[in-house]
C-alpha positions in Angstrom: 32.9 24.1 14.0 31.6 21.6 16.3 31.1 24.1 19.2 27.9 24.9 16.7 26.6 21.1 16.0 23.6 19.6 18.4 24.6 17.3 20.9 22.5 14.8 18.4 24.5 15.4 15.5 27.8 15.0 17.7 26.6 11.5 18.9 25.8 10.1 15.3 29.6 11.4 14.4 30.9 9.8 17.6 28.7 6.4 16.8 30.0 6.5 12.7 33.6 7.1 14.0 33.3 3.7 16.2 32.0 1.9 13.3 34.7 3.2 11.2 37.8 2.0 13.3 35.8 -1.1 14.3 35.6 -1.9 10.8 39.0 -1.3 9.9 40.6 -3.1 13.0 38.4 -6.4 12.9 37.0 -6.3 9.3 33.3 -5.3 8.1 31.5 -9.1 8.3 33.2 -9.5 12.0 32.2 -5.9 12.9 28.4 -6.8 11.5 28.4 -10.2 13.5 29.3 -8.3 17.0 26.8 -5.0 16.4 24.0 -6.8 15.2 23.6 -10.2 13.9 24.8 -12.1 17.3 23.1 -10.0 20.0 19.9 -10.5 18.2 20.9 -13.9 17.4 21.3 -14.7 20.9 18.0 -12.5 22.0 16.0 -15.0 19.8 17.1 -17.6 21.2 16.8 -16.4 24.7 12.6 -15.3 23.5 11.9 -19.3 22.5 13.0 -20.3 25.9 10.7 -18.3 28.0 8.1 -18.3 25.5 7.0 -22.2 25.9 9.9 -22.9 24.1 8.2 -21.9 20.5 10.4 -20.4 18.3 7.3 -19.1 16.4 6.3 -16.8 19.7 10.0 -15.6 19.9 9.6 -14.5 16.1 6.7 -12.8 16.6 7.6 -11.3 19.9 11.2 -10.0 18.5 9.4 -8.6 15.6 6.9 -6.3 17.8 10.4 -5.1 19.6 12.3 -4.5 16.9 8.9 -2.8 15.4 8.5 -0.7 18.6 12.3 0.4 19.1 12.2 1.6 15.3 8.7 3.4 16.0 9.9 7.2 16.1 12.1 6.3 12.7 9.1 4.8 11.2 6.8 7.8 12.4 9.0 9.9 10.6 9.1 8.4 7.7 5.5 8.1 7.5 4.8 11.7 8.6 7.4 12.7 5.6 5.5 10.9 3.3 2.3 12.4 3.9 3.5 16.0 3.8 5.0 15.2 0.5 1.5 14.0 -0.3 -0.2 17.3 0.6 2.1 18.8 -1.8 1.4 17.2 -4.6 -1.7 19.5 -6.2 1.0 22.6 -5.5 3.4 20.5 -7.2 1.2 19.5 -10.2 0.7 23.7 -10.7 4.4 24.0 -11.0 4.8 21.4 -13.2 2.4 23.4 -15.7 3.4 26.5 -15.4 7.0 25.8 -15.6 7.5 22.6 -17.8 9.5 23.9 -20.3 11.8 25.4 -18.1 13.2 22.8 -16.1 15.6 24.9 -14.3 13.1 27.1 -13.0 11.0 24.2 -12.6 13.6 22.9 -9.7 14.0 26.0 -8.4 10.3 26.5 -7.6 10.2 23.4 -6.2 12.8 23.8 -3.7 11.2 27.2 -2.8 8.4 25.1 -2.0 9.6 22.5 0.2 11.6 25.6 2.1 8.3 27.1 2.8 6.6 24.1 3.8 9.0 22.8 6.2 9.3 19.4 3.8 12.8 17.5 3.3 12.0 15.4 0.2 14.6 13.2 1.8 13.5 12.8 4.9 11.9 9.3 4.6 15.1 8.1 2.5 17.2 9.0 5.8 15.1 6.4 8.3 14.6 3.9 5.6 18.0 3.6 5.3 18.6 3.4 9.4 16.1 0.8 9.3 17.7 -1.7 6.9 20.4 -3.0 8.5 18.2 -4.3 11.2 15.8 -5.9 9.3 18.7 -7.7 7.8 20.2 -8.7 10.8 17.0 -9.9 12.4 15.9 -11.6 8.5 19.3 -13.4 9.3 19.5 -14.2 12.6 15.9 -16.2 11.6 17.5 -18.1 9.1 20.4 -18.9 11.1 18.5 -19.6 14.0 16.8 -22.5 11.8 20.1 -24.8 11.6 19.0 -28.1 10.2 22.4 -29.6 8.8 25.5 -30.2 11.1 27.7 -27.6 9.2 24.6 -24.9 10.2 24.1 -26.3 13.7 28.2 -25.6 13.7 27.7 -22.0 12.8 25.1 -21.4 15.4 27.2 -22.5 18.3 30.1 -20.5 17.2 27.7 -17.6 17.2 25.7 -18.5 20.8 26.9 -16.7 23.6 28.3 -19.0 26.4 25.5 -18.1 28.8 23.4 -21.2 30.0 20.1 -19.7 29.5 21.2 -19.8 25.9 22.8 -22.8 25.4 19.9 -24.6 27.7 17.4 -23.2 24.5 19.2 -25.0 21.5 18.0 -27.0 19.2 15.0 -24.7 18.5 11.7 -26.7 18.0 10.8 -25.5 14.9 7.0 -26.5 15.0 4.5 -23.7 15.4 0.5 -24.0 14.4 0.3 -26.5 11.4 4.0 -25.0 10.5 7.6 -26.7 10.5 9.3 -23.1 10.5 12.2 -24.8 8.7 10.8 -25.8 5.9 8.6 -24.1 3.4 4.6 -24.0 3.8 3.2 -26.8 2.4 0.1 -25.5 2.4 0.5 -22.4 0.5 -1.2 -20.2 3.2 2.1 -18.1 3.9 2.9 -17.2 0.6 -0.4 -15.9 -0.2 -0.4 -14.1 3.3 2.7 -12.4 2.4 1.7 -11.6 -1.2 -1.6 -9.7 0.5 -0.2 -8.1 3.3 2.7 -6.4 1.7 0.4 -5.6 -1.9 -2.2 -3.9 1.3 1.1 -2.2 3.0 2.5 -0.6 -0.1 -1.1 0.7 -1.4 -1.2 2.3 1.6 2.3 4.1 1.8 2.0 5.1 -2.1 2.7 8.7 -2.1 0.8 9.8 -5.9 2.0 11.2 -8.3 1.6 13.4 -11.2 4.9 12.6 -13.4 3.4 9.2 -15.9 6.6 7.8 -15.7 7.0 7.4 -11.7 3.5 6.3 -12.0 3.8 3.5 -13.9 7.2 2.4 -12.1 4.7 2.5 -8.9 2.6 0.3 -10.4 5.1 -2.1 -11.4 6.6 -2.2 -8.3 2.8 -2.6 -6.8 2.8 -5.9 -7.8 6.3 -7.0 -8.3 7.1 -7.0 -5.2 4.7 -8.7 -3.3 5.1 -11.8 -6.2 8.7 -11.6 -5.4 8.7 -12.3 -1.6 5.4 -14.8 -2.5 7.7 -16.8 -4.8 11.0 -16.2 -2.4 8.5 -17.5 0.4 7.8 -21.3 -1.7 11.6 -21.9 -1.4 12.3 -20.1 1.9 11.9 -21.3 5.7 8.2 -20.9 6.9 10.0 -19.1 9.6 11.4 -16.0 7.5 8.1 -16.0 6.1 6.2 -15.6 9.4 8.6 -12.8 10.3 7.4 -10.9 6.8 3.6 -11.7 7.8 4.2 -10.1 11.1 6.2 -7.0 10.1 3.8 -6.2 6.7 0.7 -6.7 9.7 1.9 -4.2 12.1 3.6 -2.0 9.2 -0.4 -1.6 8.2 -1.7 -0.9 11.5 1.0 1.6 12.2 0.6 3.3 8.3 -3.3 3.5 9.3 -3.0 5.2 12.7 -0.5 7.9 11.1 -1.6 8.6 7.0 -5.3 6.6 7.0 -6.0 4.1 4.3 -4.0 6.1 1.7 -4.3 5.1 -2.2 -5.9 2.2 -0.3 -8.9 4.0 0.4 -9.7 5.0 -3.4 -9.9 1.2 -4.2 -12.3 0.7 -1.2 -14.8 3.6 -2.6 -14.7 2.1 -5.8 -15.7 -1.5 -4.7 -18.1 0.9 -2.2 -19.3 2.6 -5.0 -19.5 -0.6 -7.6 -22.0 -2.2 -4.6 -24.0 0.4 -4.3 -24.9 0.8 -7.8 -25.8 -2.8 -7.5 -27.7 -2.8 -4.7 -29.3 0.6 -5.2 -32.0 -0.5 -7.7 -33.4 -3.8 -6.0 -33.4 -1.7 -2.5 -35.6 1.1 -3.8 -37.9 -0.8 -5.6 -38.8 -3.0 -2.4 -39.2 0.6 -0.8 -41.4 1.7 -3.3 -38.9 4.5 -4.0 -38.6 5.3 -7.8 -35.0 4.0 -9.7 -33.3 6.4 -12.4 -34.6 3.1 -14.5 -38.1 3.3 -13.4 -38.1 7.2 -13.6 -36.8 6.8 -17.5 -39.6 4.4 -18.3 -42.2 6.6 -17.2 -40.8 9.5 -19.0 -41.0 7.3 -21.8 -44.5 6.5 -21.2 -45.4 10.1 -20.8 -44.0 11.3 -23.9 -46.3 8.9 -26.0 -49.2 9.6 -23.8 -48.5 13.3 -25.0 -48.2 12.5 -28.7 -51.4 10.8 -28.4 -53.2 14.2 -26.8 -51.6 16.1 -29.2 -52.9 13.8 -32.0 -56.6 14.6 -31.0 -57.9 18.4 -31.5 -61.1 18.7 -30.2 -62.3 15.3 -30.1 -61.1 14.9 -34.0 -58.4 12.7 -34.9 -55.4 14.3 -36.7 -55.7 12.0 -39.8 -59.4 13.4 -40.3 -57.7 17.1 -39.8 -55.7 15.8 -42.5 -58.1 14.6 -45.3 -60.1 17.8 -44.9 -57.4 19.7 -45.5 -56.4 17.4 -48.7 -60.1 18.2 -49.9 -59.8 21.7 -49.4 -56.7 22.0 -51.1 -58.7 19.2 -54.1 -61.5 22.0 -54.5 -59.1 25.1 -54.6 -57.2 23.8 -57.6 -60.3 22.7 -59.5 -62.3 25.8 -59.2 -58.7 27.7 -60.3 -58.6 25.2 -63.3 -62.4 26.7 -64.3 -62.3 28.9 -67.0 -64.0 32.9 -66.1 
């Protein structure tokens, strides 16, 4: 049975067996510590001592590397998403032709994704790789920032006992008009976080026809990005740069792969709003005729055409009118005339 798995597939058993006895033999929150949390504990620490000692530099740097070491995950996430995307109008077919039968209904869908070459799973399977280490670098930040003398504690039992790393500590926490451990007095990160993450998940939206999901989209839209706004007025400036950075190059990376996405039917329709504004003033001062202008005139034309029709050889219609009243006067009299 293994003799037929990838060498791939037998290094992710191999890795998941490790973690299994590791967790069993020193316990899960020790095992997390040693994998993750303390190297990149440590690497932060060793960033804000070359970078000018600024722990705001080492943030942003770390995030770029975690960013770029998770790159092919993320590309396949994102390249998962938008085939399931492409799908959709196939879907929505299926969903009317089989509706009522929801049993056929699944099985034509899994026909489809077969024949496409689509695992409607495969951007669940590198989300879920990628959580742990955003949690382990969200709290190696937060850690990082020890202000008390019970915190300071816990970061020296978690420093390696290398100089380089010991020479780094205590952090200077100042970076641009920010103390990163405190909140933003100003307000500016919250509403940077708020924008950038509302922008990121626009973008990674995949549509859909089912109402339902739609409106839990939605929701989750703007919930979201009010959440980690409101979690960012009680949080360390410093977490909160680390979310401005991520959502930034989370965007950049979502545009080079899938475009704009949902985003880029709410830029047409600001696009389109501005032209119609626009449009009107514009043409007049080239002398170019408006829908507006072109009504008016028809307008204009029409009475212009009433009038014309009104006059029959030179005659006004109301004379046409009273001669034919006359006419009609003399007929009945000379009827009323007795032979």
């Amino acid at each position: 049975m293994l003799a037929n798995l990838s060498k791939k597939k037998l290094i992710i058993i191999g890795i998941g067996i490790a973690l299994v006895i590791l967790a069993f033999t020193h316990g899960l929150v020790e095992t997390w510590d040693l994998i993750l949390l303390n190297p990149m504990l440590n690497f932060l620490v060793i960033l804000s001592n070359v970078f000018f000692d600024s722990f705001g530099i080492a943030i942003i740097i770390l995030v770029i590397i975690v960013r770029l070491l998770m790159l092919p995950l993320t590309l396949r996430q994102l390249r998962s998403a938008k085939a399931m995307t492409g799908l959709q109008p196939k879907m929505k077919e299926l969903q009317e032709k089989y509706g009522k039968d929801k049993q056929k209904l699944q099985q034509e869908m899994v026909k489809l994704y077969k024949e496409s070459g689509v695992n409607p799973l495969g951007c669940l399977g590198p989300m879920l790789l990628q959580l742990p280490i955003w949690i382990a670098l969200y709290q190696s930040i937060l850690k990082a920032l020890a202000a008390t003398p019970e915190e300071m504690l816990g970061l020296s039992q978690s420093l390696y006992s290398a100089a380089a790393v010991h020479r780094a500590v205590p952090l200077n926490p100042d970076f641009l008009w920010l103390d990163l451990g405190v909140p933003d007095r100003y307000f500016i990160l919250p509403v940077l976080v708020a924008a950038s993450m509302w922008v990121l998940q626009k973008m990674s939206s995949v549509p859909t026809t089912d109402p339902r999901q739609q409106s839990m989209n939605n929701m989750m839209l703007w919930m979201l990005p009010l959440m980690f706004a409101f979690f960012t007025l009680s949080f360390p400036s410093g977490l909160a740069l680390f979310w401005v950075v991520s959502n930034i190059i989370g965007i950049v990376t979502q545009y080079f792969i899938t475009g704009w996405g949902t985003l880029g039917s709410v830029k047409s329709t600001f696009s389109r709003a501005r032209d119609l504004a626009t449009a009107p003033k514009a043409q007049q001062e080239q002398g170019i005729e408006t829908p507006e202008g072109a009504e008016q005139e028809q307008k204009l034309a029409a009475e212009r055409d009433k009038e014309q029709e009104s006059i029959s050889d030179g005659k006004p219609r109301d004379k046409r009118k009273d001669r034919r009243r006359s006419r009609s006067a003399r007929a009945r009299r000379s009827r009323r005339k007795p032979r």
